[in-house]
Structure formats: C-alpha cells, structure tokens
N, C-alpha and C positions, 0 to 999 in steps of 0.2 A: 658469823659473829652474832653473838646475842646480845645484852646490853652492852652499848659501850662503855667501857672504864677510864672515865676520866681523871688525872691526878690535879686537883687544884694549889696551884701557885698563889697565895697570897687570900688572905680573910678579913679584909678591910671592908668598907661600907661597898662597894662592888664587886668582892668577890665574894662576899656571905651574899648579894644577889643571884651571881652563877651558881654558885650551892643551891641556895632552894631552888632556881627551876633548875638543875641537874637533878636532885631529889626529887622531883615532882613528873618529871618525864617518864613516860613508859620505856623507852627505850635507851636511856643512859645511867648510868651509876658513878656516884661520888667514889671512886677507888682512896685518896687520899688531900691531905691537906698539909697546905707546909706551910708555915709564919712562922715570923721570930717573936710575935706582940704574946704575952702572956694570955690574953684573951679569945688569941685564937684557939688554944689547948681547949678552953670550957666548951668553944662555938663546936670544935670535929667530936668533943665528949660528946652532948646534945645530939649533934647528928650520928653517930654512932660509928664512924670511922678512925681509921689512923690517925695519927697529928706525927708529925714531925717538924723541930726546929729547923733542918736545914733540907732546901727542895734538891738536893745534890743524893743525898741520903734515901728521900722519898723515889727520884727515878732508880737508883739502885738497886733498891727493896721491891718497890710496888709492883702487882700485876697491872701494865697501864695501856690502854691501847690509842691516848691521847692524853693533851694537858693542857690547862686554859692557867696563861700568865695573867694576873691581877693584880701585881707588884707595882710600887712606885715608879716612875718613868725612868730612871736613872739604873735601873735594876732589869730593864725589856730585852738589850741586847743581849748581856751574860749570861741570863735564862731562858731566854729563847733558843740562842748557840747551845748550850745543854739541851735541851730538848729535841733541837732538830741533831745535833751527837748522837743524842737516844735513838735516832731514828722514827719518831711521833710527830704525828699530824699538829700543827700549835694554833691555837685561838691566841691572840695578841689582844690585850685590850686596847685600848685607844689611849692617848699615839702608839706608834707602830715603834718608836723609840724617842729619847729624849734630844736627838740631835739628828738631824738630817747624816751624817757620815756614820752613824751609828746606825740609821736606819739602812740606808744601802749595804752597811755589811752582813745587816740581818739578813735583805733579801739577798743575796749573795750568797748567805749560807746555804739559804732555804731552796734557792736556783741548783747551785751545786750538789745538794744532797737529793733532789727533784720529792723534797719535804712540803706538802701543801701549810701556807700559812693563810689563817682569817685574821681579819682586823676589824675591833671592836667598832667598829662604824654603824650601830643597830639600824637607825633609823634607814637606811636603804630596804631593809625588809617588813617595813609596815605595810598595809593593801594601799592606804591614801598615796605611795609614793612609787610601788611597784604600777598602781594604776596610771598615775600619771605620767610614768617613764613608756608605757603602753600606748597612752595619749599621742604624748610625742612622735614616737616612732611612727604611730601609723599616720602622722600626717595631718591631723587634725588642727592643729595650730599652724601649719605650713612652715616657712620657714621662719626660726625664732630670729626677732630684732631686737629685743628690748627685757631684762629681767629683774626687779626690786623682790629683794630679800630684807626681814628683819628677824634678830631675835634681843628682847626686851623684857626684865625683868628687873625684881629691888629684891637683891641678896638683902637676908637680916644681916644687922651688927656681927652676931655673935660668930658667923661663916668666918669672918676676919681675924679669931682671936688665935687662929691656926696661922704661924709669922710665917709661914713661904705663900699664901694668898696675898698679903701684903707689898711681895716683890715681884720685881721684873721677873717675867717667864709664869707667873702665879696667877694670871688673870684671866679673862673670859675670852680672849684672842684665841687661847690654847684649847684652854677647857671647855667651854662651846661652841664659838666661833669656826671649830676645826670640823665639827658636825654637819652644820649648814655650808662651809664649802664643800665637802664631800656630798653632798646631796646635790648642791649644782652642780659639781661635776659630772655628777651621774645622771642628771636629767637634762643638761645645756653643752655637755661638752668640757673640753678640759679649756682652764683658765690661762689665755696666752700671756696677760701683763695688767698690775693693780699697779691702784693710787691711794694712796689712804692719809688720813689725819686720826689722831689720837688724842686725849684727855683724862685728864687726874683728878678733875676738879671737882667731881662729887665728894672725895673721901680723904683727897691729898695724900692717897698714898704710892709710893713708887709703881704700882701696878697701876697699869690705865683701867678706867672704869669706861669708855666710853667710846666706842672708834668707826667712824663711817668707812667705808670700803667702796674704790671706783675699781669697774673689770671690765677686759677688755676676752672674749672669748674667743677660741684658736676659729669657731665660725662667721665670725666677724662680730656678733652677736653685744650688746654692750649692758651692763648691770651693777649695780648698785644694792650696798649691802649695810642697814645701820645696826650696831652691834652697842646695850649698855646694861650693867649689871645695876644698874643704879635708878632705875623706870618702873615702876607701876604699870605692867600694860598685860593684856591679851594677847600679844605678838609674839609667839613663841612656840615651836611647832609642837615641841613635849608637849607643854599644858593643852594646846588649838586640839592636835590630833588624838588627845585621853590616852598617850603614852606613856607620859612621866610616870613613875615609879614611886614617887613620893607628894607628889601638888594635883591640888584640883584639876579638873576637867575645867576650862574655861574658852568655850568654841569663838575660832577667831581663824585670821589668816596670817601668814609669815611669807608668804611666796606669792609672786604674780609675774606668771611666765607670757609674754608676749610676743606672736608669731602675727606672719602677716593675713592668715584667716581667724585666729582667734587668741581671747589671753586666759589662760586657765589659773584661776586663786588654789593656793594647796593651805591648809588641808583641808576645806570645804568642799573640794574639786567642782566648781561651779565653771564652767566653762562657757565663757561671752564670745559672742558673734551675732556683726549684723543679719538682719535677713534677706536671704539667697544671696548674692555676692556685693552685698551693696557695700555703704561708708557712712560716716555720721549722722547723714540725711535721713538716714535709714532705723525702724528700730531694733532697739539691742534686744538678741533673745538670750536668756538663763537655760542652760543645761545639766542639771545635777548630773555625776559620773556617780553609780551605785559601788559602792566598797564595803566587806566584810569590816569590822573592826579588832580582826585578831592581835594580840601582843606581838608587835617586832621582838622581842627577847626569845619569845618560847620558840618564833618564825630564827631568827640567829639559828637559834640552839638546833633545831632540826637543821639547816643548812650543814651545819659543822660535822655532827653527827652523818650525813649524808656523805661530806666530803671523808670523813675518817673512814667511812665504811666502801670508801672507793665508787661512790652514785652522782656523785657532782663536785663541780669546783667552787671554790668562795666566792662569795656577792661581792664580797670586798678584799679583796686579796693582798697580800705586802706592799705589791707595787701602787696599789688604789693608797693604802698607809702610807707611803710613802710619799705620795704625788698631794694629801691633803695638807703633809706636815709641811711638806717644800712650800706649797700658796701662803702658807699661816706666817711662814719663815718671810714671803715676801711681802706680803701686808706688815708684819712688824718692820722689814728693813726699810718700806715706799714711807712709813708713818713718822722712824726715827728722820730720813734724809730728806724728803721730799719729795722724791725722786718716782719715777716710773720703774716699777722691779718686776723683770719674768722671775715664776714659779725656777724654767730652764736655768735661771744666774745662778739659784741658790743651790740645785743640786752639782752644777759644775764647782761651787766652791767646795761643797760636801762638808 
C-alpha cells in the first residue's frame, strides 16, 4: 500500500482539521469528502478533491482504503455501520456514538466484522501522556492512592449563540469532560463508581456550566475531578500541554497523580518524592521527566494510518469510546439523583 486513501465523513470545524493534517502527511491522501453544509463543496474545491452530498454515494464511488467519521453525534452509529459494511478500517471522532446502546452496537458491528475502530480520544497520543502512562507502569509512583484532575476555562458569549450548547447533553460533561476521563482511565485504571454535583449558575442555562466529580477506581485508588466552562484559569491540559488547536500555550497542570513513592503533575511531568525513602520530615525532591512536544493529532493520524495498513492496533479503540461515554453517562446520572453510579449500571441499561 502506498498513501492511504482516506474518505472523509463530514467538513465541520473538526473535520476540515482531519483534512489538513491528512493533506499534510506523507503517507495519507484525502481520497473524498462528503457534507450536506453547502460550504463543505467550496472547502473539497480548495483542497482539490471530490465532494459529495451524500457519504453513502462517496463509499460507492470512492477509491477508499479507510474513512475518518466527523459527523454530528447522532449520525456516528449509521455511518460507522456503513463503513465498517464497506469493509474499512473507521476512525470515530469522539464520542464513539450519541448514546451508550448505540455505542455497543457500533462496537458489535466492528467485533463482528473483525473491522478495526479508533476513537477520536487524541489526547492519549501526546509524549506528556504516553510518558507518564511509562511512569506509571514502571513503578515509579508505586502504588497510586490518591488522584486530582481539573479542566477550567471561560467559554465566550458568542460559543452559546449555537441553541443545542444551551441544553442538556450540550455541555462540557460531554464535550470535554469525556477527554479527561479517558486519560484517567488510561493512566489510573478504569473508573469502578462516581459521585458528582452539578450547576447552572454561571449562565442559567439548561446545560450545566459547572460539575465537581468524586471516583472511586476499580484499584482502589480514589480521585476527584473539577470540571467548569465558566473560569478563567491555566487548568487545562489543551492549553498546559501547547496542544490546543485553536488557544494559547498557557503552561499550567490539570492532573496530580498520587502513588505511595511519588505524585507525578501532568503536563509539567514534575515528578515529587521524598529523599531515599523517607516522609514529610524529609525534603521533597523535583524531577523533570524530559518529553518530545510532538502534535497528538499528526501522532493520532500515524497510529490510524498504521492500524489501516495492518502495523498496529488503536490507542484508543471502540471499546476504550465506549467505556469513556458509559463514566460521562454515570457522572450526569450520580449529579441528576445523588446517587453513587458505576460506569458497569449504565452500560447494563444500554
């Protein structure tokens, strides 16, 4: 195989991202583009490929040896089941679908067909997070007890003048929130059971702006998560780790992982520990962990491209999409009742 041919699903503010780094890779090719927005037609003109209104047409026609969905969530599962149909490896953006039963019949498809699926989870492929998933493993923090997560920022005004960010399912639970649990999962373990509280009170609109998160990890492990679109802050791994896409570089931390030899800050990767095996009495010594700062996106895009080309499996795979949207699903269900909710309740409900 020589460039891979990818057929892109949808030309919205994240999928004209996958387009240029498809475009800009040596080893991938934009094969086609499908939207229904009139605007998408100008964006595939520009880049110089196909366009098609309907992405049913485009698997038809296309030379494709993959397809990266970047459609509205409500559109993931019925495009994805077309694609993995087609027989093509799928990049899923994130979520993995708009509904936990939807997501399982995705991977179900994908299972069945032995269709490799990724899910748009980037932030697993940056160095700051592969290094410190390395950390972990090798022992270095010992066994983790203790882990504080934030992410913190103040959407503009004008984010809101789009009326489904206004309602329930529209808010930062979904749409960030789902990021930084998947990053705990992948560095702490999968989450056994949450508590959470919620609030509106910044904007008073039916979407929550604002929701702390208690976790309880399958290692016993216990962590705590403050989540608000509505804050002024450096606490936010896009902007800390100079990932974001669109916002300053603003170096800060969002993660502090606590084991009983040491507690590692991400994404600074400063790693604290007494010295030789002492305790408070003792002083704390700082250990920078040296990291590349390559783009998690163009690191995505090589993984995918690897998995199509039969060299590896996803970072993040359906079932990883699927186990982040179950935890998101059980923080909104602990925030609406009060209640203590395993991830495990919500995909039994499906």
């Amino acid at each position: 195989m020589d460039r891979v041919r990818i057929g892109l699903f949808g030309a919205g503010l994240i999928g004209r991202e996958h387009a240029r780094f498809i475009t800009a890779h040596p080893r991938a090719e934009l094969a086609a583009i499908a939207d229904i927005g009139p605007a998408a037609a100008g964006f595939a003109s520009e880049l110089g490929v196909p366009f098609y209104s309907d992405y049913r047409a485009l698997l038809a026609e296309a030379r494709l040896d993959a397809v990266i969905v970047a459609l509205p969530n409500a559109l993931h599962l019925a495009a994805g089941q077309a694609v993995i149909g087609a027989g093509l490896p799928l990049f899923m953006e994130k979520p993995v679908a708009d509904t936990i039963t939807a997501a399982q019949a995705l991977v179900a498809a994908g299972t069945a067909a032995d269709i490799p699926i990724q899910v748009g989870h980037h932030r697993r492929h940056a160095p700051d997070i592969q290094r410190a998933r390395a950390t972990i493993a090798e022992g270095q923090l010992g066994r983790i007890l203790a882990v504080n997560g934030m992410w913190m920022a103040k959407k503009p005004r004008d984010y809101f003048d789009v009326a489904w960010r206004r309602e329930a399912g529209g808010g930062p639970m979904l749409i960030n929130l789902i990021h930084d649990i998947d990053l705990l999962r992948y560095l702490c373990g999968d989450i056994e059971s949450v508590q959470a509280m919620s609030a509106n009170s910044a904007r008073g609109f039916a979407v929550e702006d604002t929701v702390v998160v208690l976790m309880r990890f399958a290692s016993g492990a216990l962590g705590t998560f403050t989540l608000s679109d509505a804050v002024p802050s450096p606490y936010g791994w896009d902007t800390a780790a100079c990932q974001a896409l669109y916002l300053a570089h603003q170096p800060g931390d969002c993660f502090f992982i606590g084991g009983e030899k040491a507690t590692l800050s991400v994404p600074s990767m400063d790693l604290w520990r007494h010295e030789g095996d002492g305790d408070w009495r003792h002083p704390l010594t700082r250990t920078h962990l040296a990291h590349d700062h390559a783009s998690c996106y163009v690191r995505q895009l090589d993984n995918f491209l690897a998995v199509v080309r039969g060299e590896a499996k996803p970072l993040v795979d359906g079932a990883d999409g699927m186990m982040a949207l179950a935890t998101v699903a059980a923080i909104e269900e602990a925030a609406r009742t009060g209640a203590r909710v395993a991830p495990a309740q919500m995909l039994a409900r499906g």
